[in-house]
C-alpha positions, 0 to 999 in steps of 0.5 A: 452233557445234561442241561447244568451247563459246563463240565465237571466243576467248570460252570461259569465264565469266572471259572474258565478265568481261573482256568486261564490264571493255572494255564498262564502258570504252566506258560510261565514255568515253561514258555516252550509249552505247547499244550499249555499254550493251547489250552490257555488260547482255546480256554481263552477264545471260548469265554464269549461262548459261556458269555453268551451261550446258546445258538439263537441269533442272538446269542451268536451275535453278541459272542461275535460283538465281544470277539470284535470288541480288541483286536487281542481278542481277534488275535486270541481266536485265530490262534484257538481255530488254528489250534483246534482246526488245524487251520484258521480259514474263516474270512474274519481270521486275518490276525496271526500269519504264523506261529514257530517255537523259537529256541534260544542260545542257550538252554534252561538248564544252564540259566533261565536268566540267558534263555530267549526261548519263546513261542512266536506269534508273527502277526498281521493286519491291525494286530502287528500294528498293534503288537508289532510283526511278532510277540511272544506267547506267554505276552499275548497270554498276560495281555488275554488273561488281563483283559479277561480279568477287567472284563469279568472282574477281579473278585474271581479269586486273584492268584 
C-alpha cells in the first residue's frame, strides 16, 4: 500500500478512534446492524496494530501487552477474529461463547420505546464475571470506544 502508512485518509490511531465514534453511531440508530457491528470490533480490535505497527518481536509484544491490559479488550479481539476468521480458535480467545441477534416483541416500526432487540454477546471466563453471561453489543461497543477514547485521549475531535 506504499510506506505512508494507513489507507486513504486513515493514518493514526486517532483516526481509527473517529472511525470507531461513526461506527457506534450506526450501532445506535440500528442495534440489529451487523455490518455496523463488525466494523466497529474489527476497527476496534486493530488500534493496538497501529499503537505498534511492525513485525518485529517487539512490536508484537507490546500489541500483545496492550490487548492483555482489560479484559474488554480481550472481549473485543475474540469477537474481530471471529468476525474476520469465521472462528476465533487461537488459545488466548476464551472471552465470548457465542453471539445471536435477538429480536424483540415488538418491531421498531411500532416504537423504539418497546424495542429490546439487541445483538447478544454470551460471555465466558473472566469476561461473564465481569460483564455478566451475556450483554448487548451496542454496551460493550461504548464500553471499547470509552476505553479507547481514555486511552488515546479525548482531544481527537469528541462528537
Amino acid at each position: 500500500m506504499g510506506s505512508e502508512g494507513g489507507v486513504f485518509e486513515l493514518r493514526t490511531p486517532k483516526d481509527l478512534l473517529e472511525k470507531l465514534r461513526f461506527d457506534l453511531k450506526r450501532l445506535e440508530a440500528d442495534p440489529l446492524d451487523q455490518y455496523a457491528a463488525f466494523d466497529f470490533f474489527v476497527t476496534a480490535a486493530h488500534v493496538p496494530d497501529w499503537i505498534a505497527p511492525g513485525m518485529d518481536q517487539r512490536s508484537k509484544d507490546q500489541r500483545a501487552e496492550i490487548r492483555s491490559r482489560h479484559v474488554l479488550l480481550q472481549v473485543c479481539d475474540h469477537i474481530a477474529s471471529g468476525s474476520k476468521h469465521f472462528e476465533a480458535v487461537a488459545k488466548h480467545h476464551k472471552s465470548v461463547a457465542r453471539t445471536e441477534t435477538h429480536h424483540g416483541g415488538f418491531s421498531r416500526a411500532f416504537s423504539r420505546a418497546f424495542d429490546v432487540s439487541e445483538l447478544t454477546i454470551h460471555l465466558q471466563g473472566d469476561a461473564a464475571a465481569e460483564f455478566g453471561e451475556s450483554v448487548d453489543a451496542l454496551d460493550i461497543a461504548r464500553l471499547i470506544l470509552a476505553y479507547w477514547e481514555g486511552e488515546l485521549g479525548s482531544d481527537a475531535h469528541a462528537t
